[in-house]
Phi, psi and omega in degrees: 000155192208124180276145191256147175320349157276348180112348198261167167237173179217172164262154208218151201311110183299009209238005168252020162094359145027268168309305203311311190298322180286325164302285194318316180280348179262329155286327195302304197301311172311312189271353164267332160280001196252356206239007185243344176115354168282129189267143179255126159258135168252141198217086149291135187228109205031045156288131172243014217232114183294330192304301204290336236236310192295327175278354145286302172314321216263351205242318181308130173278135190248007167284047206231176200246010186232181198286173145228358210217136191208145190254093185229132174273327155221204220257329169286341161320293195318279198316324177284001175238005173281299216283315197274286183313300193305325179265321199289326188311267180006319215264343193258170177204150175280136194207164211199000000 
């Protein structure tokens, strides 16, 4: 999707860099939250495509002492790296 000067988005060709732009808008997001104190967890889920799997890796936060970035090939993967963030999420607390 690529947004247009109204604000709408439309789709747009991969073979007209597309993707590359959108990966690109997407670590810029990552790294204004991570640079705001937010830890981002990332989740490839049956990805084959390095571009997509590498603009995940660039989103993870890595000053932190636990994963962030987790890699699952099926639903029991999937669910078990949902499971594992839900208890570290648990483990935090907010503070100011």
């Amino acid at each position: 999707m690529d947004e247009q000067a109204d604000g709408r988005y439309r789709e747009v060709d991969p073979r007209a860099g597309g993707e590359a732009k959108s990966n690109a808008r997407a670590v810029e997001l990552c790294k204004a939250m991570k640079r705001d104190g937010i830890v981002v967890f990332t989740i490839a889920f049956d990805l084959c495509t390095r571009s997509a799997i590498d603009t995940l890796k660039a989103c993870k936060s890595d000053n932190v002492t636990y994963r962030t970035f987790y890699s699952a090939a099926s639903q029991d993967d999937l669910e078990g790296a949902y499971l594992e963030i839900a208890r570290l999420i648990q483990s935090l607390w907010l503070s100011r």
